[in-house]
C-alpha positions in Angstrom: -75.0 88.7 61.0 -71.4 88.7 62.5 -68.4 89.1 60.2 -64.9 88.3 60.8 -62.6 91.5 61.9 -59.6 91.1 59.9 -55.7 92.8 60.3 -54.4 95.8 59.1 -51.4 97.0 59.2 -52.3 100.6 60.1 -55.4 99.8 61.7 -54.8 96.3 64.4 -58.0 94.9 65.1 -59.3 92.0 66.9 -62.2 89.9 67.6 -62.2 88.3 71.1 -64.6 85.2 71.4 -64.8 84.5 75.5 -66.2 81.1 76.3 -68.7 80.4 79.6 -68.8 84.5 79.6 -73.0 84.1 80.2 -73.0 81.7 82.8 -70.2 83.9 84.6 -72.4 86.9 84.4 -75.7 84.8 85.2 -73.3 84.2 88.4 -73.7 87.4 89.3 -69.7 88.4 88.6 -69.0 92.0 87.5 -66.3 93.7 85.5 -65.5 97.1 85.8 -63.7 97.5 82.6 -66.6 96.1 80.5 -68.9 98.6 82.1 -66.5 101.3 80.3 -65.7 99.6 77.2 -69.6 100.1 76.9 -68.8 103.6 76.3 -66.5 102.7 72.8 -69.8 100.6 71.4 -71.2 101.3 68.1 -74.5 99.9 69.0 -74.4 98.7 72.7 -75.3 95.4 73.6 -76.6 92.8 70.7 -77.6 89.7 71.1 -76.2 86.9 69.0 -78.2 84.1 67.5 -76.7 80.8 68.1 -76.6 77.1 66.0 -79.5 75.3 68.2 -76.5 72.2 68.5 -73.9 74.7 69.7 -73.0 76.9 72.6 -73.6 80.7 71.7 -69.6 81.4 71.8 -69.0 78.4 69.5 -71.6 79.8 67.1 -70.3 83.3 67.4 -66.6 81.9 66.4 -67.7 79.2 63.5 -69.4 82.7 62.1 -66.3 84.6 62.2 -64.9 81.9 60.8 -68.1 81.8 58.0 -68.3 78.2 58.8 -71.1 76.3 59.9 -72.8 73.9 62.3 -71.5 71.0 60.7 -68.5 71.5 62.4 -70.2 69.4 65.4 -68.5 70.1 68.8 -67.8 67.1 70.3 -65.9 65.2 67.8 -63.6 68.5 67.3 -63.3 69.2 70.7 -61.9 66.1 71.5 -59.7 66.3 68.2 -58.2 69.3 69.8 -57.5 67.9 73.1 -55.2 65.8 71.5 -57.4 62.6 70.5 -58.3 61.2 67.2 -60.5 58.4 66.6 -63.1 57.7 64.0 -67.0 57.2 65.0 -69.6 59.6 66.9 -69.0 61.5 69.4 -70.8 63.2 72.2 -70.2 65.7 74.9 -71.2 64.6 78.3 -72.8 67.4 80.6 -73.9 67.0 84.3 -77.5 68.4 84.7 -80.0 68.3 87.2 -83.4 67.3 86.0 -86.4 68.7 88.1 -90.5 68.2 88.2 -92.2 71.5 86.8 -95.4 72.6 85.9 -94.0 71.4 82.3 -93.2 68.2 83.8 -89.6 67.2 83.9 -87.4 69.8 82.8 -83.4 70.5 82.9 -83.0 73.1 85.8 -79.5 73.5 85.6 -75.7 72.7 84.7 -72.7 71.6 86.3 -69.2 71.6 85.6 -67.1 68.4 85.5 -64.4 68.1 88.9 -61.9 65.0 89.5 -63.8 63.6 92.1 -67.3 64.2 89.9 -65.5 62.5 87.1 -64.4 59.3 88.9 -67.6 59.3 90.7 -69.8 59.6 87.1 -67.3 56.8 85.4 -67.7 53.8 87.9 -71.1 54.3 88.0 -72.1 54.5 84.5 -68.8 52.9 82.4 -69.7 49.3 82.6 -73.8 50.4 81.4 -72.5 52.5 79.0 -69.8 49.8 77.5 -72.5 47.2 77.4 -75.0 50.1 75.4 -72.2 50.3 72.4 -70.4 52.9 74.1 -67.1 54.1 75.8 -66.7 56.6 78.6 -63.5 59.4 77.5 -61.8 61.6 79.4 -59.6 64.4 78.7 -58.4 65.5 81.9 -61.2 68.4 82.1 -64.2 67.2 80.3 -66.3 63.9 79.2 -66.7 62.6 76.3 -68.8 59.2 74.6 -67.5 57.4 71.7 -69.9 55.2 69.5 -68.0 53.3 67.0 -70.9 53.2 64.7 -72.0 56.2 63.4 -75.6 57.6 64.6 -77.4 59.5 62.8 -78.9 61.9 65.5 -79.1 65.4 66.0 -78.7 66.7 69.6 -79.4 70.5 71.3 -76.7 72.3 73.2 -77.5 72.4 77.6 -78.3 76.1 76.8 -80.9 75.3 74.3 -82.1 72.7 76.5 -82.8 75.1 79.4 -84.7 77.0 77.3 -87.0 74.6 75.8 -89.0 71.7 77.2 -87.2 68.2 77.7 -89.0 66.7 75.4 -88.6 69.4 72.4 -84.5 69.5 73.2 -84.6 65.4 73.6 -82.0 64.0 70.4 -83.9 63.9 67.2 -82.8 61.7 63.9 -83.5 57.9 63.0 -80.6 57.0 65.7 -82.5 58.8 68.3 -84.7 56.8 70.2 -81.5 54.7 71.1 -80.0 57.7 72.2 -82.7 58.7 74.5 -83.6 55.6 75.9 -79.1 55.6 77.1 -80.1 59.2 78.5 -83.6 57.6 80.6 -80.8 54.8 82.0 -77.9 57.2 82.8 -80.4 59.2 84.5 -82.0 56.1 86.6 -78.0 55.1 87.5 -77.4 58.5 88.5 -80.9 59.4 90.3 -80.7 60.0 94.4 -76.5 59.7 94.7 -75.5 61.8 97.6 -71.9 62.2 96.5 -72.8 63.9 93.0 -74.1 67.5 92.9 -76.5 66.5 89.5 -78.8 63.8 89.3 -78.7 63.4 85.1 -75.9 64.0 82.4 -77.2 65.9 78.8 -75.8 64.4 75.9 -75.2 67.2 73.1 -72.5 68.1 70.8 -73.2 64.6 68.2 -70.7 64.3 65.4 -67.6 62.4 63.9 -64.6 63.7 62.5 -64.6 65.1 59.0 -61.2 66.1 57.0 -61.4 69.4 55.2 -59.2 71.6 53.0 -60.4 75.4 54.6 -58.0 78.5 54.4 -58.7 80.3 57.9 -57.0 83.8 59.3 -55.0 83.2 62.2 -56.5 82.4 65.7 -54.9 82.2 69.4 -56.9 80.2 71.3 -56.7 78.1 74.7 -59.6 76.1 74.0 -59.7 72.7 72.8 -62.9 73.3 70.3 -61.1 75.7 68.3 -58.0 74.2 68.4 -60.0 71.4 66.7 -61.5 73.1 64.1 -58.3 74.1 63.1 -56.8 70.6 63.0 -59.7 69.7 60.8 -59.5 72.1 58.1 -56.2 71.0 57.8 -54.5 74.8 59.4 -53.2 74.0 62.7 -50.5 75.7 62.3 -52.4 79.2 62.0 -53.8 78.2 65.8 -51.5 79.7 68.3 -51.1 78.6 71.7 -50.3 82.3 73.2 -53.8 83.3 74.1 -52.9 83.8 77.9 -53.6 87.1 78.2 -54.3 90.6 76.0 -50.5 91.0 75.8 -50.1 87.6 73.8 -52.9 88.1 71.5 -52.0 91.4 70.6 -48.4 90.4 70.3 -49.3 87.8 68.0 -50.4 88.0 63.9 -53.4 86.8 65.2 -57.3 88.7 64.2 -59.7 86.6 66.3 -58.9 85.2 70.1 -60.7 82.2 72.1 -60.1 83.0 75.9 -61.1 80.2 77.7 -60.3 81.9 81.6 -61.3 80.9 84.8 -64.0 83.9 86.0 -61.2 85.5 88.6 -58.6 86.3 85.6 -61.0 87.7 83.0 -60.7 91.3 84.1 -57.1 91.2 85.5 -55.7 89.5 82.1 -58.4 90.1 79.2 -61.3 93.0 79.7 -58.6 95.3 82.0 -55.5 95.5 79.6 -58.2 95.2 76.5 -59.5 98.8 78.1 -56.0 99.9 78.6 -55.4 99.3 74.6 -58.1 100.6 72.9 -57.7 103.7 75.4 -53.9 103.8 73.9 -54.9 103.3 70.0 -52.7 99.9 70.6 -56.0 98.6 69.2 -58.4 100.3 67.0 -61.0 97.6 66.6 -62.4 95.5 68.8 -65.1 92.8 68.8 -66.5 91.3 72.1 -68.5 88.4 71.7 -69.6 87.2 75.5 -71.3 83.8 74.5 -74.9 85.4 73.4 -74.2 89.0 73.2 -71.6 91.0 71.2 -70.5 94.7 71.2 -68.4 96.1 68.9 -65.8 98.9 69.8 -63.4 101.6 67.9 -61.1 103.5 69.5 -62.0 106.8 67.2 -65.7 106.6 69.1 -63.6 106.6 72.4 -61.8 109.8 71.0 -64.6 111.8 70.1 -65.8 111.0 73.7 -63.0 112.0 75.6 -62.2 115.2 73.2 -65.9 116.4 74.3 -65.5 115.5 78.1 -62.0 117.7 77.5 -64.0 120.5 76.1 -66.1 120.1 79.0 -63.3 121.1 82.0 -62.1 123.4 79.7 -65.3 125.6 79.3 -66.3 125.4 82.9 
């Protein structure tokens, strides 16, 4: 069970939420830094459980929070892209669907680019329109709207890739519609040369819900927690300045979002993170890499160096 790292003002502490971390280190990128913030862990490595409807950085940040997975994705993610409209939303995600031994199964993710987003919407916009639904895009990602609300329940790509299709398929009284859209995006998409997926995953189902929440301040560059701000009615305790360590740390701020691209993560976040805790600048620190968490104090890093000192010293 994760719990928020709050202020002090004696002791600064921060939790630092980084979105896409596993798929990065799936990748097969390395950081040096994180190798030897290791060292300051309490407990090493721990996995994270995540909301079955959510990505495991999204679950790891509504628990800081001590919120929960009604706080659908979708809906809020477009919210905090600067959209508001009422119905259901969903995200959509380019997959490739493959035969298995488990019969069709998702293989693999993509991520959205300006050509695979033109591409995607004059294929599918006029099916989809027709089907009840409308194609959105925010500049970076796609989104559906249905102005009727469904009553469906969908899994995030992640838990998809670890189930079968047909367990991670949309569940609820709305979902056989649902599916049957997914079979015919599919069929639209299936043996296009100029896409690098042949299927798009629907996930993320939700509309947008009002609430009064009191939440500690949060810099974040990402537009799902920039929504779940604007929905509890705080989004004025969301700060923009989550750029780098510097910002955060220069801001009233106890948990971060760092939405980077992979080449900046160690020169701007996991770098100058190691550089703080090894100057006491921070004292606290929680990691959570989008599955996994470690938790670091800077006193563990000085008992550590105070016995490697004693080391030269006696030899």
């Amino acid at each position: 069970m994760m719990t928020a790292i709050m202020p002090s003002s004696t002791v600064p502490s921060l939790a630092l939420v980084i979105p896409g971390f596993a798929q990065a280190f799936g990748g097969g990128w390395r950081s040096p830094s994180l190798d030897q913030l290791l060292a300051y862990s309490d407990n090493g490595v721990q996995a994270t459980d995540s909301f079955p409807s959510h990505a495991a950085w999204q679950t790891e940040l509504l628990r800081l929070l001590q919120l929960d997975a009604t706080y659908a994705s979708a809906p809020l993610s477009w919210l905090g892209a600067g959209g508001f409209e009422a119905g259901t939303w969903l995200h959509v995600q380019p997959v490739s669907l493959a035969i298995s031994a488990r019969g069709l199964t998702l293989q693999s993710t993509s991520e959205w680019t300006t050509d695979t987003r033109r591409i995607a919407a004059t294929v599918l916009s006029k099916h989809l329109s027709e089907s009840g639904f409308d194609w959105r895009d925010s500049g970076s990602e796609v989104y559906l709207r249905c102005e009727k609300p469904l009553n469906v329940e969908t899994a995030a790509p992640a838990t998809a890739l670890r189930q079968s299709l047909q367990d991670a398929m949309p569940t609820g009284s709305d979902a056989v519609a649902l599916r049957r859209l997914m079979t015919e995006l599919q069929m639209l998409l299936h043996n296009r040369e100029d896409l690098n997926f042949n299927a798009v995953w629907l996930w993320g189902s939700g509309s947008m819900r009002q609430r009064s929440v009191n939440l500690p301040m949060l810099a974040a560059n990402d537009a799902f927690a920039r929504g779940v701000y604007a929905a509890s009615q705080c989004p004025d305790r969301c700060s923009p300045n989550a750029a780098n360590v510097e910002q955060v740390l220069e801001s009233e701020a106890s948990i971060a979002v760092a939405r980077a691209p992979i080449e900046q993560l160690e020169s701007e976040w996991l770098a100058p993170l190691l550089s703080a805790l090894q100057r006491g600048t921070v004292h606290r620190v929680g990691l959570y890499l989008d599955g996994f968490a470690i938790h670091l104090k800077y006193s563990l890093f000085r008992r550590l160096f105070g016995r490697a000192r004693a080391a030269e010293l006696s030899a």
